[in-house]
N, C-alpha and C positions, 0 to 999 in steps of 0.2 A: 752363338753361345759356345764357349770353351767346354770341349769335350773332358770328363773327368776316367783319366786312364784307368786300367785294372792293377795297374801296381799304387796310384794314390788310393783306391781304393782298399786293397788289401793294408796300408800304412793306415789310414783311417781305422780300419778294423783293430787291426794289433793295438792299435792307440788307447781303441777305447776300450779292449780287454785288459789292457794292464792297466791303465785309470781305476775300469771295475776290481780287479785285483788288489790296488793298491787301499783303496776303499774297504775293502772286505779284511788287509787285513788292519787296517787303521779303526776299523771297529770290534774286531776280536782283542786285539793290545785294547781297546778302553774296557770291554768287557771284563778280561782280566783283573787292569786296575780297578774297576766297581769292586771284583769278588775282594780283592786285597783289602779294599778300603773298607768293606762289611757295608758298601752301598748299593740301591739299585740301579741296575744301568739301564738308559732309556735314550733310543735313537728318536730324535727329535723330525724325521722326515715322515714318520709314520703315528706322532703323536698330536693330538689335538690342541695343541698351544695356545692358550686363551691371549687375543691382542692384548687385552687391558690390563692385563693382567706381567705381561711385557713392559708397558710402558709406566709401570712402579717406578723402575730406576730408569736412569738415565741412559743416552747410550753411550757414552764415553766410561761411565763408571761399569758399564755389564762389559766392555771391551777390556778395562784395565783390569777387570776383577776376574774374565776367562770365565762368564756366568750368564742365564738368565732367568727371570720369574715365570714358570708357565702355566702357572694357574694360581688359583687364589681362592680359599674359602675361608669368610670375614676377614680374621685378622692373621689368620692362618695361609702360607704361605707354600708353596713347591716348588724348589732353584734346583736347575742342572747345572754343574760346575763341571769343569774341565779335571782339576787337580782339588779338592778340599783340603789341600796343605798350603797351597799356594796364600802367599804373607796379602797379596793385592787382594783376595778373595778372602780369604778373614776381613780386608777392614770394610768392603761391602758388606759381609754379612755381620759384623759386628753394628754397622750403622743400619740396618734395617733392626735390631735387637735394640737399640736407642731410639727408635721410630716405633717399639709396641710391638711389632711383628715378631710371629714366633715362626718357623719352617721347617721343613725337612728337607734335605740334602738327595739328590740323584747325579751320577755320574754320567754325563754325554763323551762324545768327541768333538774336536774344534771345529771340526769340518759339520758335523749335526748343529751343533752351535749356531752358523750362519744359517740356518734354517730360522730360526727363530729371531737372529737379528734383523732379519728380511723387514721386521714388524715396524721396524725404525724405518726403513727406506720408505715402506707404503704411509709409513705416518707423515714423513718429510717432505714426500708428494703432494700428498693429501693437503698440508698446509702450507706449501709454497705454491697450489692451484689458487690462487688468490678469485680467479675467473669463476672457479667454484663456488663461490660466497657472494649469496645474494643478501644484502644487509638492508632489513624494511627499522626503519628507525623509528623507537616509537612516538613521535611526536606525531612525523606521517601519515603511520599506521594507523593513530588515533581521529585523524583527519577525517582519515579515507572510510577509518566503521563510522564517523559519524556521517558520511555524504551516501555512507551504503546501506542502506535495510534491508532489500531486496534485490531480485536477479531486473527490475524494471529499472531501477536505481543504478546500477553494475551497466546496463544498457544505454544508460541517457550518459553513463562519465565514459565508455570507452569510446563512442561516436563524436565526441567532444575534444579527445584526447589526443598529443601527437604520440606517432607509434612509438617511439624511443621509451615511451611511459608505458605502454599498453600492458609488459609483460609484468609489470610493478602489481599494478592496477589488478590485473585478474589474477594475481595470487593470495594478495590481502583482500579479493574479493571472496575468493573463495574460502581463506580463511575465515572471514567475518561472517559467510554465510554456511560453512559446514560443509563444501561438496569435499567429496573424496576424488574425483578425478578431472583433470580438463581436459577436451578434446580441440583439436584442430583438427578440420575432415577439408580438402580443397575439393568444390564441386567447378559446373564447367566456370559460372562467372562469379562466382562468390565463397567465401573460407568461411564456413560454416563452423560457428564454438558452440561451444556444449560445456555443460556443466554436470556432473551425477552426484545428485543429489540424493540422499537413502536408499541407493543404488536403482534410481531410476535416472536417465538420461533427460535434462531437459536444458531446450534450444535457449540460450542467451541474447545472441546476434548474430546477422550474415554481415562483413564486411569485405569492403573491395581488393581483389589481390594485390592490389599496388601495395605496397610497403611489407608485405606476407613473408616476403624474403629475409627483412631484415629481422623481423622474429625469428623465422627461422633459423637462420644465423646463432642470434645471442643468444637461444636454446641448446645450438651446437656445443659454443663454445663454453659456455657456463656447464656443460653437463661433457665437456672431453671428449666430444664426439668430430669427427673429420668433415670439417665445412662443404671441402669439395666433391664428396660422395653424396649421390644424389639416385641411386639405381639400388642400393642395399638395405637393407633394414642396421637401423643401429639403433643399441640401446645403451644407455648411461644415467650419469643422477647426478645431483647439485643438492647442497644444503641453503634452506633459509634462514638465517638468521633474526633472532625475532626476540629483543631485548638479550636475557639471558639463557633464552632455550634455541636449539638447533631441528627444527625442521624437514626433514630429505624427501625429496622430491624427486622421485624414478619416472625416466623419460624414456617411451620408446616410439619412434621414429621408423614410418614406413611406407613404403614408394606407391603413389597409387597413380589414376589414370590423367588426377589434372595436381598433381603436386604430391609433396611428399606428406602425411597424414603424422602427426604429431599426440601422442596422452600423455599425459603429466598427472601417476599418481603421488598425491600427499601423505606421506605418513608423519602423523601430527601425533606425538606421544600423548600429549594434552585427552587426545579421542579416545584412546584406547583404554576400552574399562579392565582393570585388572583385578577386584574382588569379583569374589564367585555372588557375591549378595546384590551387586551391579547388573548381571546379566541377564534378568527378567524370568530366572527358574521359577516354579512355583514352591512354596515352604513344603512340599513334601519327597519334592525330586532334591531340592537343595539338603535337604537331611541327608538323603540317599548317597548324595554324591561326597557329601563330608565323610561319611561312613565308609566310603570305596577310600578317600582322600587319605584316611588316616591307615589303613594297615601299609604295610611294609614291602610289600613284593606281590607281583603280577603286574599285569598290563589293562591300561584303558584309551580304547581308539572311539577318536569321534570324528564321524564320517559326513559328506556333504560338499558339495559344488565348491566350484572358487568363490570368492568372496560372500560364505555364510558364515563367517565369525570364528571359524576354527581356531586360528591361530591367538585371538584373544582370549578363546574358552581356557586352551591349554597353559598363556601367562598366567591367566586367573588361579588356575590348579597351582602352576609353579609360584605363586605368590602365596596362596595359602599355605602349601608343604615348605618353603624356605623359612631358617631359624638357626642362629649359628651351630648346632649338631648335626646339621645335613650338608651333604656335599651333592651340589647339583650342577649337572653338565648337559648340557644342551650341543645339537647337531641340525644344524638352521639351511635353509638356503632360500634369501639369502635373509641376515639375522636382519630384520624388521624395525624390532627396537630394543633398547638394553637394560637389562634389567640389574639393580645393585646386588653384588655379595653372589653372583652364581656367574662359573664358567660358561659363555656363550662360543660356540664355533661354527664356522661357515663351513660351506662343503667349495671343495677347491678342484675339480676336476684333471683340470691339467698338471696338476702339482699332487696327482695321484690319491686325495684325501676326499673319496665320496661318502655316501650316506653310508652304503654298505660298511667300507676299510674305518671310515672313523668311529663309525660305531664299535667297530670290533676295538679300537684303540681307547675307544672309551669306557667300555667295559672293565680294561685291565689297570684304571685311573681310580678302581675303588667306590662309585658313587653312589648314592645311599636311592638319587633320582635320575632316571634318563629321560631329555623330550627327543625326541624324533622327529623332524619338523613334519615328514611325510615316508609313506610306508611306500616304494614305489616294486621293489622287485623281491624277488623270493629270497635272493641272497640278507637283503633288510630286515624282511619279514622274519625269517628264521634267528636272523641275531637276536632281532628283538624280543622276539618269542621265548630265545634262553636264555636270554637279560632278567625276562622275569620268571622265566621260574628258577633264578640260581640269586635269590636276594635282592633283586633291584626293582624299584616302583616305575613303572614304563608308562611315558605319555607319548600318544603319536594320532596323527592324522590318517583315514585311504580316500578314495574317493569312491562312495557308494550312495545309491539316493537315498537309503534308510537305515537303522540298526541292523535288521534283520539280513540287509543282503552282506555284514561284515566277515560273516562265519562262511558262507560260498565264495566272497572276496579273496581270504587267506587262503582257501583252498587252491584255488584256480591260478593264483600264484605261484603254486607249489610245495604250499606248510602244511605239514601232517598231523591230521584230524587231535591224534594222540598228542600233539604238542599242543596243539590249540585249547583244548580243554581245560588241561590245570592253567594254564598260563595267562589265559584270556578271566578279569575280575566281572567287566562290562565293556560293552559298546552302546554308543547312541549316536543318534544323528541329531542334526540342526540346520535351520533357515533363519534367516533375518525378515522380521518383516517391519513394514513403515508405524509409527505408532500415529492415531487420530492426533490430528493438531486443539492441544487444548483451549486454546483461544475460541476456534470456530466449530469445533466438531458441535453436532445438535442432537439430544436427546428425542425419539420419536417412535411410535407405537411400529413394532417388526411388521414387515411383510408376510404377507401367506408362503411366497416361494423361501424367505429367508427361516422363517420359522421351520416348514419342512425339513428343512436342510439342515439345521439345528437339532431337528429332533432325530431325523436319520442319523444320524454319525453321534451323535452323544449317546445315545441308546446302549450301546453296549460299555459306556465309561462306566470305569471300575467305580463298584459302591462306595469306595471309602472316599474318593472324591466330590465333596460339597459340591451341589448345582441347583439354582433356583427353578422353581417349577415355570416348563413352557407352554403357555397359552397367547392365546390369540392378543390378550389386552398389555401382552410382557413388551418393555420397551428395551431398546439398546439404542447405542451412539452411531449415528452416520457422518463420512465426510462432509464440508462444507467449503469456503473457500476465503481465503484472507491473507494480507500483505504479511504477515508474521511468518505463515509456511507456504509462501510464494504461490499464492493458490493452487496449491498442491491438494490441500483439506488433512496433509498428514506433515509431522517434525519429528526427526530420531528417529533410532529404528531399535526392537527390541527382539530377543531372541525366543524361538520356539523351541523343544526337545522330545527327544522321545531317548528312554534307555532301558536296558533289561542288568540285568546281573545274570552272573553263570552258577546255577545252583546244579543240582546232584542232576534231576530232568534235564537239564541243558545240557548240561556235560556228554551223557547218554545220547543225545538226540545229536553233537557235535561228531560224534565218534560213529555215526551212520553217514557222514557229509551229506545234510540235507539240501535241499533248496530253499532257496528265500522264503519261500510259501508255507514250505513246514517251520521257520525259526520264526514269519513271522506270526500263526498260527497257533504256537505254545507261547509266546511272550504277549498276545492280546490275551491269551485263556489264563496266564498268572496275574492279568491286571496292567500291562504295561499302558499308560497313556500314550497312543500315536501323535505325530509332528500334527496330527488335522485336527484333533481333537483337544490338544493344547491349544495351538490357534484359537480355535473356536472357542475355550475356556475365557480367552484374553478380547474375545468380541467379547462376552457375557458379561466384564466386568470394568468396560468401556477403553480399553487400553489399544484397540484396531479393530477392523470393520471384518464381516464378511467376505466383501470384495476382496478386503487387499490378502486375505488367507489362503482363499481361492487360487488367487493369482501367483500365488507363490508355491502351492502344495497340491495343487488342483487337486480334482476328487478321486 
């Protein structure tokens, strides 16, 4: 290997300090021009640039015009221009003015510019991966839901099947039957598939590793991953195509002791409930949360494991608060699904735009709502924290088992008690649990140990909470089992919660940095319903079982 001398080195150096020079003073000259032009100026390396928002125009028209759109609310528009005197950049922007768009004008540099034309390149990519597109036609599609009911059905067509089909097959399978992920596991003599179903895992088929390879392959290549790497973890995605809607399917790929191990989550927009009246609150926490929904500024974090719904609670929110006088901007990783009329951004690590830097450059974008997709470090926390108490309505995620441990969470982070207080409106936590399958679930006189256990933990449920008296002769619904929910005895799954608000006592009790035990302690003494006790509401009123409450919230 060719030795690199100390004078290439010192020329590399000097190279890239006048490069950095040149740059620095290529953006002071535009700062200048801004001040001249009476516009604001905005470096596009450190601003949140909504893709879709990019690809309004064209790219040959944002090249000839020295422009681009970086954000967008309704019909309301935000273009960085180079020169706003420039004759090619009038007749872009005069034809957006013929197209309904109204906008306001920011000065970049040419060189910030290519930051944002970048969006053309990844789109360009994106649509000449032709390998990318999996296209399920619906004539097929309609074939294959009608040959599939169940995972026993899904089992008699892929053992029938040659492999070239296999990968078709268990995607419109699992679309027709609702799983959220597929698994490939290689054990020593057989490729063990899985399906998870209302996020429980349950076994499909073992078949033979003979042809294992060539799936694996077309998952490779469909999802841009390197065929011949076979020791590494790699992850990637591929879109389904599925008449008129788009599909993505996030693949990750990792090396075990008899093959490489394969998940395929689906994110199917179709799934995801985005009213807050969808998500199984009860009508008096859904008041509650409308009431947080509607003021102006502070922050609500709802806390809970991976895959307990978070991320659909917080669309739900941002569906509710969106309306063309709100400007909403999102900071995702990575953005899940897209939602109309609101700035969506991803966090880009290598290209220096984390949760932290975006958020600060989000901030200074004016917006009326911020989501957060996740609170992970202090530097986050603390933006977040003076996002909302300097006018802005803040949504974000931590990951804590209950409401109560979010106030020691922020702490321990390193956000200070005194920030926390005004800034924090609420926290709650959430679980997913499986709903009774309607078809088969069976009405029947409660057990002694079930009954117990009903009466222990509702015992202290706040008065103003409706509950039928429990006695010995009270009946509820238990699982059962049938081809409908793969006898499972449950289909769908629906959300529990628990949440407090910060009233003048909270505040007080925040500004001691308590422990979980003291937060969670005053918010059951004001009445809060707990994650168990909710559950337990939703046995009562035949919507899931004790079992599956349990199992999800334990005692």
């Amino acid at each position: 290997m060719a030795q690199v001398s100390p004078k290439q080195d010192l020329e590399k150096e000097l190279e890239e300090k006048l490069s950095g020079i040149k740059v620095q003073k290529t953006e002071e000259e535009t700062k200048a021009a801004a001040q001249k032009a009476g516009l604001p100026y905005v470096n596009l390396k450190t601003f949140p640039v909504d893709t879709n928002a990019v690809l309004i125009v064209d790219e040959k028209s944002a090249r000839d015009g020295q422009l681009a759109v970086i954000s967008k609310t309704g019909q309301n528009l935000k273009i960085a221009v180079v020169d706003p005197q420039n004759s090619q950049t009038q007749l872009v922007l005069n034809n957006f003015k013929k197209q309904g768009y109204t906008f306001g004008l920011v000065v970049t540099s040419s060189l910030s510019l290519e930051t944002a034309w970048q969006r053309y390149r990844e789109k360009k990519t994106r649509t000449e991966e032709i390998r990318g597109v999996v296209t399920l036609k619906e004539g097929e599609l309609s074939d294959i839901e009608k040959q599939i009911k169940d995972i026993a059905d899904l089992k008699e067509r892929l053992t029938s099947l040659p492999i070239t089909k296999v990968l078709d097959i268990l995607v419109a399978g699992a679309l027709k039957i609702g799983a959220s992920d597929i698994h490939f596991e290689p054990e020593e003599k057989v490729i063990r598939l899985r399906y998870r179903l209302d996020g429980v895992l349950n076994d499909v088929v073992n078949f033979s590793p003979i042809g294992y390879s060539n799936i694996l392959s077309r998952i490779k290549l469909l999802s841009g991953l390197k065929i011949n790497i076979h020791d590494s973890p790699q992850d990637g995605r591929f879109t389904i195509r599925r008449g008129e809607q788009d599909i993505e399917i996030r693949v990750s790929i990792l090396p075990g002791n008899y093959g490489e191990n394969i998940v395929m989550r689906i994110l199917d927009p179709s799934t995801i409930k985005q009213k807050l009246e969808d998500l199984g609150m009860r009508e008096d926490l859904l008041e509650q949360i409308k009431k947080l929904l509607d003021k102006t500024t502070g922050a609500i974090l709802t806390t809970g494991p991976t895959g307990s719904g978070k991320t659909t609670t917080l669309y739900a929110f941002i569906k509710h608060v969106n309306n063309p006088n709100v400007k909403i901007i999102t900071i995702e990783d990575p953005i899940e699904y897209h939602i109309e009329d609101i700035s969506q951004t991803q966090v880009e690590p290598k290209a220096g735009y984390t949760f932290a830097g975006g958020l600060r450059s989000i901030v200074r974008q004016d917006p009326d709502v911020i989501l957060v997709g996740e609170i992970r470090d202090v530097e986050t926390a603390e933006i977040a924290m003076q996002a909302a108490l300097t006018g802005h309505l803040v949504f974000s995620t931590l990951h804590t088992n209950n409401a109560a441990g979010t106030i020691p969470r922020l702490i321990d982070l390193g956000v200070r008690p005194v920030t926390i207080a005004p800034a924090l409106n609420a926290a709650m936590a959430q679980r997913l649990v499986r709903r009774l399958c309607p078809k088969c679930r069976k009405k029947q006189k409660i057990n002694s140990k079930d009954l117990e256990l009903l009466k222990k933990y509702l015992a202290t449920l706040s008065k103003s909470i409706e509950m039928p008296k429990l006695n010995e002769s009270f009946e509820i619904y238990y699982p059962q089992q049938c081809r409908e929910c793969n006898n499972t005895g449950y289909k769908g799954r629906i959300g529990i919660y628990e949440l407090f608000g910060i009233d003048s006592e909270m505040e007080k009790l925040i500004l001691k940095s308590p422990a979980i035990s003291d937060v969670q302690e005053l918010t059951v003494k004001k009445g809060m319903v707990t994650l168990l006790q909710d559950g337990l509401l939703k046995v009562l009123d035949g919507t899931t079982s004790i079992e599956e409450v349990m199992r999800i919230v334990g005692e």
